[in-house]
Structure formats: structure tokens, C-alpha cells
C-alpha positions as CSV (number, residue, x, y, z in Angstrom):
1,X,-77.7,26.3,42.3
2,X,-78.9,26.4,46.0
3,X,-79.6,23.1,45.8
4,X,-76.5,21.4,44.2
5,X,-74.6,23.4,46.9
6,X,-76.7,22.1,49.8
7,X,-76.5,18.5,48.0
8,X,-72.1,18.9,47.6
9,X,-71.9,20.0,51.0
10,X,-73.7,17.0,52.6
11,X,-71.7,14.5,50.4
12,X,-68.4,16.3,51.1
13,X,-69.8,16.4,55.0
14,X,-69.8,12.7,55.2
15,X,-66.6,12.1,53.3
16,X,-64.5,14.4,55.8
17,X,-66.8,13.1,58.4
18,X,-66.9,9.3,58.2
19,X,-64.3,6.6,60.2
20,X,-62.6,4.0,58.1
21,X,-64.3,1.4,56.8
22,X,-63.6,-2.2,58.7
23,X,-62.3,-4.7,56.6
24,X,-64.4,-8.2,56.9
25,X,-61.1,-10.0,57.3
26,X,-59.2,-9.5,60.3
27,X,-56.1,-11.1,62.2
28,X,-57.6,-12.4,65.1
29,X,-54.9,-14.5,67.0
30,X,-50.9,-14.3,66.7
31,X,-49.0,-17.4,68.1
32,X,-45.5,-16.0,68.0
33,X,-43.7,-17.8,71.3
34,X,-44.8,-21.2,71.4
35,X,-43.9,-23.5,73.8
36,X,-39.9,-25.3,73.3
37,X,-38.5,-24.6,69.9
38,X,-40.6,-21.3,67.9
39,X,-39.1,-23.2,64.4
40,X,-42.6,-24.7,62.8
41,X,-44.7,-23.9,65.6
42,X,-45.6,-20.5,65.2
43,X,-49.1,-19.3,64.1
44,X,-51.7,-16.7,62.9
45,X,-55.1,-16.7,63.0
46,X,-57.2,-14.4,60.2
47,X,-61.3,-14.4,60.7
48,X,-64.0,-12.8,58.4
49,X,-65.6,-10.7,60.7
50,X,-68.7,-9.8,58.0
51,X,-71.4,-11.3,56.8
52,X,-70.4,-12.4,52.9
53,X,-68.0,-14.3,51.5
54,X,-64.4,-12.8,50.8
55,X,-62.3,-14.0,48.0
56,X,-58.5,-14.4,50.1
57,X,-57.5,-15.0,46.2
58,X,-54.1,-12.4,46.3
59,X,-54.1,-11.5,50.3
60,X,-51.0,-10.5,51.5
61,X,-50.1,-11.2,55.2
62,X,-46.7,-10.0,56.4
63,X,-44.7,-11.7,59.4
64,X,-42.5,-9.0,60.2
65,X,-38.9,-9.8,58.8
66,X,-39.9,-13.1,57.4
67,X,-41.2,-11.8,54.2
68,X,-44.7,-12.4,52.8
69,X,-47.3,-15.2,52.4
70,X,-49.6,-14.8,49.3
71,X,-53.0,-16.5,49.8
72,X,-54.0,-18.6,46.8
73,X,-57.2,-19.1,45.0
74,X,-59.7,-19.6,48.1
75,X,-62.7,-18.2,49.5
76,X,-63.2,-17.4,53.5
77,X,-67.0,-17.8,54.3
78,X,-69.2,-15.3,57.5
79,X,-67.7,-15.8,60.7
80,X,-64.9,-18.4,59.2
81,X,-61.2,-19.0,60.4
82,X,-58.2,-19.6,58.2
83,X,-54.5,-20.5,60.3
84,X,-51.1,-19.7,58.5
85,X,-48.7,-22.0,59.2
86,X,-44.7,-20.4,59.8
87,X,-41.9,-22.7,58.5
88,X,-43.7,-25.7,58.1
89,X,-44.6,-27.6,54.9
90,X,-47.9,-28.9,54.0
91,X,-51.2,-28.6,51.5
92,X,-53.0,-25.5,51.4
93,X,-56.8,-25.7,52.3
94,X,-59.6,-23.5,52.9
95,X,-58.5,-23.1,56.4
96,X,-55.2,-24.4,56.9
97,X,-52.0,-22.5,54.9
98,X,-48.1,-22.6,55.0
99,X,-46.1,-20.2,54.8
100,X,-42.3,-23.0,54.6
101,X,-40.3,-19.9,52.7
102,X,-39.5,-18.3,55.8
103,X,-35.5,-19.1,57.1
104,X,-36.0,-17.1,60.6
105,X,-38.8,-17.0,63.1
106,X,-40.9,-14.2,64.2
107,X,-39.9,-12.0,67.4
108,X,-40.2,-13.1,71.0
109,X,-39.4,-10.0,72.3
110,X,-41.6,-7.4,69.9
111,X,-42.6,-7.8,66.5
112,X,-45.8,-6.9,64.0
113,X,-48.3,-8.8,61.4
114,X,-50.1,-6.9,58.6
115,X,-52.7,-8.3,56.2
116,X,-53.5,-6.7,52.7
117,X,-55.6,-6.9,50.2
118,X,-53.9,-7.1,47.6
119,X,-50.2,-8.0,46.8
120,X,-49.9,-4.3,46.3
121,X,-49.0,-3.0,49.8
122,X,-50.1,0.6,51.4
123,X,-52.2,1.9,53.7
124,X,-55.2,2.0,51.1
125,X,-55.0,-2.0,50.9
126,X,-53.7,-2.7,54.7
127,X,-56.9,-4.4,56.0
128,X,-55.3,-5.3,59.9
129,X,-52.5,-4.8,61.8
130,X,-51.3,-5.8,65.7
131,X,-47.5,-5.2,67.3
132,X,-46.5,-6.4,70.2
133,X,-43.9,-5.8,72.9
134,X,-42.2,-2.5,71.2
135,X,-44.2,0.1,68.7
136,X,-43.1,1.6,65.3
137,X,-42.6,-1.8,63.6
138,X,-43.1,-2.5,59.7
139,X,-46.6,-0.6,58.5
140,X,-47.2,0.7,61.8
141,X,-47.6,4.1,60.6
142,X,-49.6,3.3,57.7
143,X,-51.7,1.5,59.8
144,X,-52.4,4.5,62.1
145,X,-53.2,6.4,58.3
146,X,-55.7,3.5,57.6
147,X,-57.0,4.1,60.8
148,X,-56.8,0.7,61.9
149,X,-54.2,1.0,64.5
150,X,-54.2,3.6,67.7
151,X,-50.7,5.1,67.4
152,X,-47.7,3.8,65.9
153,X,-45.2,3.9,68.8
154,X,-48.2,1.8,70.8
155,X,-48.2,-2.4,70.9
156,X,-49.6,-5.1,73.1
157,X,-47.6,-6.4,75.9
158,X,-45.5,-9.1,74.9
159,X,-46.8,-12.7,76.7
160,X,-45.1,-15.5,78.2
161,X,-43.7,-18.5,76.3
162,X,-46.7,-20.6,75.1
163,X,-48.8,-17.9,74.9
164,X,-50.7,-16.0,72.7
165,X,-52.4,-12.8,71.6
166,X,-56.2,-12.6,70.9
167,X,-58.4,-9.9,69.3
168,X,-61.3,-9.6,71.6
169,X,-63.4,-8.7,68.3
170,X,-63.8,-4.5,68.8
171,X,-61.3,-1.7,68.4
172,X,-58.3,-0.4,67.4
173,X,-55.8,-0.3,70.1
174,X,-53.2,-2.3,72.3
175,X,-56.0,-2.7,74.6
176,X,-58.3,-4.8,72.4
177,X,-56.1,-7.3,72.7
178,X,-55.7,-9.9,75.1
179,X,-53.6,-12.4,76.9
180,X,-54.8,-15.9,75.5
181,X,-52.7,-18.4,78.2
182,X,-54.1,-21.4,76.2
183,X,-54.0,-20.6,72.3
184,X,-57.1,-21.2,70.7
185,X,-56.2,-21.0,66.8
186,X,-58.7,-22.8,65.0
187,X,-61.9,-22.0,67.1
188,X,-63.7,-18.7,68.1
189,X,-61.7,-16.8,70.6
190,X,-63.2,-16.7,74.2
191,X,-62.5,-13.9,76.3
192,X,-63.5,-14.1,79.9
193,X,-65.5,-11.9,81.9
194,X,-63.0,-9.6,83.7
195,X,-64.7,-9.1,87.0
196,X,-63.4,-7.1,89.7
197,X,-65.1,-6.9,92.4
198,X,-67.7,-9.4,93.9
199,X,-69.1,-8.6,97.5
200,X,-71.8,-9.1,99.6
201,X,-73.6,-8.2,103.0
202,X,-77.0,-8.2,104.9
203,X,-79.4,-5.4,104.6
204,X,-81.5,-6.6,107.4
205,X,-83.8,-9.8,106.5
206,X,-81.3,-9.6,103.1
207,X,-78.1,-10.6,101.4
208,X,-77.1,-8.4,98.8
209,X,-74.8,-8.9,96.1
210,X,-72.7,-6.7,94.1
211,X,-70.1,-7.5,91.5
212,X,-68.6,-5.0,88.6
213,X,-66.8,-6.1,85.3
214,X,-64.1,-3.8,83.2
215,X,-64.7,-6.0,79.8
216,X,-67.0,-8.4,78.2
217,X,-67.5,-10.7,75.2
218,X,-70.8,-12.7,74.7
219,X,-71.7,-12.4,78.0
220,X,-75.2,-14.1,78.3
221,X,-75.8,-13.5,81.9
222,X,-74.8,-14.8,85.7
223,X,-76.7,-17.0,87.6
224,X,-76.4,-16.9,91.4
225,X,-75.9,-19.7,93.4
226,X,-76.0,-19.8,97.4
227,X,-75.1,-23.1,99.7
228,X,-74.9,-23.5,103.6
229,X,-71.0,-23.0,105.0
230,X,-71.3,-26.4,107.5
231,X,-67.8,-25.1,109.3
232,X,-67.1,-22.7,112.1
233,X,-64.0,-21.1,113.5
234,X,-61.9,-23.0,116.2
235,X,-59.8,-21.2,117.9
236,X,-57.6,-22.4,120.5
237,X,-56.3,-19.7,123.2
238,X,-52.3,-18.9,121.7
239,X,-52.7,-20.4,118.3
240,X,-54.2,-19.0,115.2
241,X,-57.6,-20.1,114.3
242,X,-58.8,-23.0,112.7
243,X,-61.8,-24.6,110.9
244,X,-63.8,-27.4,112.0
245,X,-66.5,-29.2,109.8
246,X,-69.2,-31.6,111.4
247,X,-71.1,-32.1,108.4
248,X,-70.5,-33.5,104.9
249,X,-70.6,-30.8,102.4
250,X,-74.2,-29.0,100.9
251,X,-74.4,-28.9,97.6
252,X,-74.7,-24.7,95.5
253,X,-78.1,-24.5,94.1
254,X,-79.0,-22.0,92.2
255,X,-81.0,-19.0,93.2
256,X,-81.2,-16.1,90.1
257,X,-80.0,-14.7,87.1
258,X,-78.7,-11.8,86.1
259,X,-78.8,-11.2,82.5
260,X,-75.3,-9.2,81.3
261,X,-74.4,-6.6,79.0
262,X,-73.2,-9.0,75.6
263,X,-69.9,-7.2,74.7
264,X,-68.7,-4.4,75.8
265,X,-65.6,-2.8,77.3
266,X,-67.2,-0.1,79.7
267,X,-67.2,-0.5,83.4
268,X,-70.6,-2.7,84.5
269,X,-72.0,-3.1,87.6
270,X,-74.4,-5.4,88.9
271,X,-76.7,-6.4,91.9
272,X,-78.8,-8.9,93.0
273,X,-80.8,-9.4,96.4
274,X,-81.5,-12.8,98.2
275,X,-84.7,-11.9,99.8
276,X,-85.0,-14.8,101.5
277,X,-81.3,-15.7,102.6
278,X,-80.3,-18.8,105.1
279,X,-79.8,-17.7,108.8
280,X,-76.8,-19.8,109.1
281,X,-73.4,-18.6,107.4
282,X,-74.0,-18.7,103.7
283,X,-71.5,-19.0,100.9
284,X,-72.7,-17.0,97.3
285,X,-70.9,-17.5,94.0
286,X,-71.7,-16.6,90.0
287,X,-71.7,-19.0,87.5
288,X,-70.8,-16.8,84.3
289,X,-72.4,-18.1,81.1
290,X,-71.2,-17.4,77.9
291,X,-73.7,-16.8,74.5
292,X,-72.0,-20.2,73.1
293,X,-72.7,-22.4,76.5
294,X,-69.5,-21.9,78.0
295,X,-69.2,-21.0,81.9
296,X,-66.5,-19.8,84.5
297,X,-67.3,-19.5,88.7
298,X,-66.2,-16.5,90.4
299,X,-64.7,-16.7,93.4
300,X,-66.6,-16.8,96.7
301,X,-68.2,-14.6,98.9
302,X,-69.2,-15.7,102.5
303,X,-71.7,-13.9,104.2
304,X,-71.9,-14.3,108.1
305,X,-74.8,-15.7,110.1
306,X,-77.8,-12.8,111.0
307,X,-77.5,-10.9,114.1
308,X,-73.7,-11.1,113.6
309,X,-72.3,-8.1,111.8
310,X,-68.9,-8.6,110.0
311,X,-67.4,-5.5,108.0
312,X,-64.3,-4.8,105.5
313,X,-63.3,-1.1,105.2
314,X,-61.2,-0.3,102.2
315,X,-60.4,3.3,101.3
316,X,-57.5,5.7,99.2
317,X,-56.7,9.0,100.1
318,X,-55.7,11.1,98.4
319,X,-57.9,10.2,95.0
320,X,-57.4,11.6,92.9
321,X,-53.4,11.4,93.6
322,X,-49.5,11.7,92.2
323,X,-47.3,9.7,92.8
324,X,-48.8,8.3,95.9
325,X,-51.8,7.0,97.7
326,X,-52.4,5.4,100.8
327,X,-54.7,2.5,100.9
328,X,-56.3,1.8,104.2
329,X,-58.4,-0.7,104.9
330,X,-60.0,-2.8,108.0
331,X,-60.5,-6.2,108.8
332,X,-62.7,-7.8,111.4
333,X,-61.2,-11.0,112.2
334,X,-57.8,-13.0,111.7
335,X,-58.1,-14.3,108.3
336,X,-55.2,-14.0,105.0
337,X,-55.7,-10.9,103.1
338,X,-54.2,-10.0,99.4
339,X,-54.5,-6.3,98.8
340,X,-53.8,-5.5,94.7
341,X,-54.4,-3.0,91.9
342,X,-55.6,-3.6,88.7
343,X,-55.7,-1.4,85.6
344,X,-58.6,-0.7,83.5
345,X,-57.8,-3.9,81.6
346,X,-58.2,-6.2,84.5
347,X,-53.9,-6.7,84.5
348,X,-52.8,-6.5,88.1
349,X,-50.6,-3.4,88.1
350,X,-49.4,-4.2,91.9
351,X,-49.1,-6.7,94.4
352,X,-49.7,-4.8,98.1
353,X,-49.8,-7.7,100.4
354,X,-50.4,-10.6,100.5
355,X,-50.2,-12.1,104.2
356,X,-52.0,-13.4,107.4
357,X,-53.4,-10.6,109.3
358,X,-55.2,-10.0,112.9
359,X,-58.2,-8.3,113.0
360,X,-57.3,-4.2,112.6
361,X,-56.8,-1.2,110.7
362,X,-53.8,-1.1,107.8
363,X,-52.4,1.4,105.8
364,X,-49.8,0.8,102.6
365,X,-48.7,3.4,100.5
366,X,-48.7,2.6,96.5
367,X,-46.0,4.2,94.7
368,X,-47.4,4.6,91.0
369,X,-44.0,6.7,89.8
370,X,-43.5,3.9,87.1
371,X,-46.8,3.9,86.4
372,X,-48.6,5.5,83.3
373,X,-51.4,7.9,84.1
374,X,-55.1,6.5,84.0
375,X,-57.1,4.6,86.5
376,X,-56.6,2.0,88.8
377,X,-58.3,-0.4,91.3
378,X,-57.5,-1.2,94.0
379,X,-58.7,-4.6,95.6
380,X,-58.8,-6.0,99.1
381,X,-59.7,-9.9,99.3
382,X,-60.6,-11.5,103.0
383,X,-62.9,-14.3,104.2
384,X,-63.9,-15.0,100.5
385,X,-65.0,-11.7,99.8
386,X,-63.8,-9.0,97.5
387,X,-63.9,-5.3,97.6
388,X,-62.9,-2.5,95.4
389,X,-61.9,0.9,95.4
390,X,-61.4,3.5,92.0
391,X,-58.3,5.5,92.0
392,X,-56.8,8.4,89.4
393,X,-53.4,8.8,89.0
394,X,-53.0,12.0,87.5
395,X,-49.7,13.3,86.6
């Protein structure tokens, strides 16, 4: 008897205990404001996340107020994409479908998708679910019962006109989702590296580098690269200062590689030290590479020649704060500045300034009253470098 009880207790254990299971098939990209005219345009992207073939056969997938589209006899292979057409005629295929019934578009302004498993519709058969631009839409409460949505009264930001939003392939929430400004239905989705801060300086016969990221997908790695700055400052007396350059331009050549963290979407930082660095004013930049080949450049960081010492102060006090914080920061030469904040998404949440400024101290108060508690970055940019600063606005 001892033994059946210890045997019902474990079973029961992981029954309360375990998180809902992931469906294979997921929506993965909603094109709901294209470009012009929405009529025939209009788009959504389902993926099979797993690693077997699902049978689609009787797969429900519900445009919010434009009723739903059945899926007929077809079968979605690992790590394949299917596209529903909205109000547009054509032959269904194993990756291209058409939903013509429809006689009204799907909302600009907010609206929802949901995708079941069956042309029986509850939370037991609702395999994904996304809402943008206003919560509480159609099955967004069964969603949250699924547990494939956060809370109901939560949705991604709506995005401009032509474009779209992407499931950056982990999670549950408005924030798994992304801004896609050039719709990629059809093909894998290909979210960037959000990187936030990218600095450097010398550490006596070094350079080092420091970067952080808030999110990443596929992220193979970064490889360094370093050239010569062939320019100097001119500066004539009474006018601002200018930039000469006697020679033709040196080419980047690579110098390391950092390997990065795949995906992920917890705060990453990262270093890397040129040992033997060029005396002369030296220009660093990453070249970001994808797991599929792809690659983006960060911006650039300009380190001054040795012996010279060049600094950027950037500071918040008070931090943790409500409503307001004062951002100071110091510059040691003429040069234009942009001062932002950035949420935890990598979104910039502010715009502080954004101006040509003297060499000197600054403070500028942030006022975060509309802003929803959480944490916040602020970033100073000067002379090609970057700089950031955490802050907590607790209310």
C-alpha cells in the first residue's frame, strides 16, 4: 500500500507540477498592415517548430473578425513554413494557402490570430496565439488557460505600415515578439543581435573592448576588426572643428573572435583585449555572425592615440529612482552627442539629446511618469563610442 501511495503521489506531483506542453506548430509572423491597400496583401506565417511531421489536415487558424481558415489535407515537415494568404484567391499547396472567404481585413490598430488543432475550438486545442496593439481580443483568455499567452489584457506593440510581427522562436509574452521592418514570410525569421553598449579604452600597452546584448537568436559569435583612423582634428581659432584626411582610407582587418551565447534573452556581456594595439588613433568594430552565415557591423568605436587620454563619464543618480533621474555625463572634446534610453527590449524609450556639444559636464533630468516600472538604459554616444548606464524605475 506504501508503495502505490508513494507511486500516486509522484504521478499526481508531475501532473500539478508540469508547464504546458508546446505545440510543434506555431504562428511565427503576422503581416497585418502592409504597405498601400491591406485588401489581398495581408499575411500569416505558421512554422513547425518540432522535429516530426504534423498532419495540418483540420487546423483551424482564426484572423480575428474575419472568420476561420480550415487547413486541408496536407502535411508540414521539421522546421517547415506554410503562409495563409487573406482575401486573395489561388491553389492551395504545401506551403502556400488562401484564405478569399474573408469580406474585411484584419486590424491596423489591434487585433489577434489563434491556431487550433482541430475545427473544434478551446483552450484544450488552441496550439498559438499573438495580439497586438490592445489585449483581451478573441481567445485571449483561453490562451492564458493553455498557457500559451502571458496575460490576456497584454499584446505586442502595434508596428508601422509595412511592417510586421515576428516570433523570435522562445516564450510566451508580448516580449517574444519583435518588430520585423522588412517582412520575411516565407523564410526563417532573423532577429538581430540587440546590442547596447560597445566601448572601448587603453589599459596601458592595451585596448580593451566591451560590448553587452539584451537578446539573441543564433548568434554564432563576433569577430573583431581594428583599422588605422588616417584623419586628425582641424580646428581653426572661432570655428568648430573639422577633419582633415591626408591619406586614402586603410582597410578593417580582422583581429579576434568572440564566440556568443546562441539564443537567449538575458543580459550578455562581453570583452576582448587587443594586446598588441596601433599607436596611432585606431578605429574597432564587430562583425556579428549569424549560425546561418548572415552578418550585421556594429557601430564604431575610436580609441585615441597612446599617451593621450580621452574619457566619457556617464552616470544616474538617484538609481534606483521614481519618477525622476538625472543623467550626468562628461565629454572631453567638441564632438555631436545623442544621449537615449532603451528598455530591456532594446526599444528606445526616450530621446535625451541629440546635439553638438563643447567639451564639459551635462546633466538632463528623465521624467519616466508615463513610463511602466522595470529597467532602463540609458546610453550616451560621442566620438564613435558608446556607453551605458542601468537604471530601476520603481514605482
Amino acid at each position: 500500500m506504501g508503495g502505490s501511495m508513494s507511486t500516486f503521489l509522484v504521478v499526481l506531483f508531475a501532473l500539478v507540477c508540469a508547464g504546458p506542453a508546446l505545440s510543434q506548430v506555431l504562428i511565427n509572423e503576422v503581416l497585418y498592415d502592409p504597405e498601400g491597400t491591406d485588401t489581398g496583401k495581408e499575411k500569416i506565417e505558421i512554422r513547425n517548430v518540432g522535429s516530426a511531421t504534423i498532419d495540418l489536415t483540420g487546423y483551424d487558424l482564426y484572423p480575428d473578425g474575419i472568420g476561420y481558415f480550415t487547413f486541408p489535407a496536407v502535411s508540414l515537415a521539421p522546421g517547415a513554413i506554410a503562409v495563409v494568404h487573406l482575401r486573395q484567391s489561388g491553389s492551395n499547396s504545401g506551403s502556400e494557402f488562401f484564405h478569399s472567404t474573408p469580406s474585411t481585413n484584419v486590424g491596423n490598430a489591434s487585433g489577434s490570430v489563434a491556431l487550433f488543432s482541430s475545427t473544434t475550438h478551446s483552450a484544450a486545442t488552441l496550439a498559438s496565439f499573438v495580439q497586438w496593439g490592445a489585449g483581451n481580443k478573441a481567445w485571449s483568455s483561453a490562451a492564458v488557460t493553455a498557457g500559451i499567452w502571458s496575460v490576456a489584457a497584454d499584446s505586442v506593440p502595434a508596428v508601422p505600415e509595412g511592417h510586421s510581427i515576428e516570433y523570435d522562436g522562445a516564450g510566451f509574452t508580448p516580449g517574444d515578439w519583435f518588430d520585423q521592418s522588412v517582412p520575411t514570410l516565407g523564410s526563417s525569421n532573423s532577429l538581430p543581435v540587440q546590442l547596447i553598449a560597445f566601448s572601448g579604452q587603453r589599459n596601458g600597452t592595451s585596448v580593451v573592448l566591451s560590448w553587452e546584448t539584451v537578446s539573441e537568436i543564433d548568434n554564432f559569435g563576433f569577430e573583431i576588426e581594428r583599422k588605422m583612423v588616417s584623419s586628425f582634428e582641424l580646428r581653426v581659432p572661432g570655428s568648430k572643428p573639422g577633419t582633415w584626411n591626408p591619406e586614402p582610407e586603410t582597410p578593417w582587418i580582422r583581429i579576434g573572435f568572440v564566440p556568443g551565447s546562441g539564443t537567449t534573452h538575458s543580459r550578455q556581456r562581453y570583452s576582448f583585449v587587443d594586446n598588441v594595439p596601433l599607436s596611432e588613433r585606431t578605429a574597432y568594430r564587430l562583425r556579428q555572425l549569424d549560425r546561418t552565415g548572415m552578418f550585421s557591423f556594429s557601430d564604431i568605436v575610436e580609441i585615441g592615440p597612446a599617451g593621450r587620454s580621452e574619457s566619457m563619464m556617464l552616470e544616474c543618480y538617484p538609481n534606483p529612482f521614481n519618477p525622476e533621474t538625472a543623467v550626468s555625463y562628461r565629454l572631453s572634446a567638441f564632438s555631436d552627442v545623442r544621449l537615449s534610453v532603451f528598455d530591456v527590449l532594446g526599444r528606445e524609450a526616450a530621446l535625451l539629446v541629440e546635439k553638438e556639444q563643447e567639451a564639459g559636464s551635462y546633466t538632463v533630468i528623465w521624467n519616466a511618469t508615463s513610463m511602466p516600472s522595470g529597467t532602463y538604459f540609458a546610453t550616451l554616444e560621442f566620438q564613435g563610442k558608446k556607453i551605458s548606464r542601468r537604471m530601476v524605475l520603481l514605482k
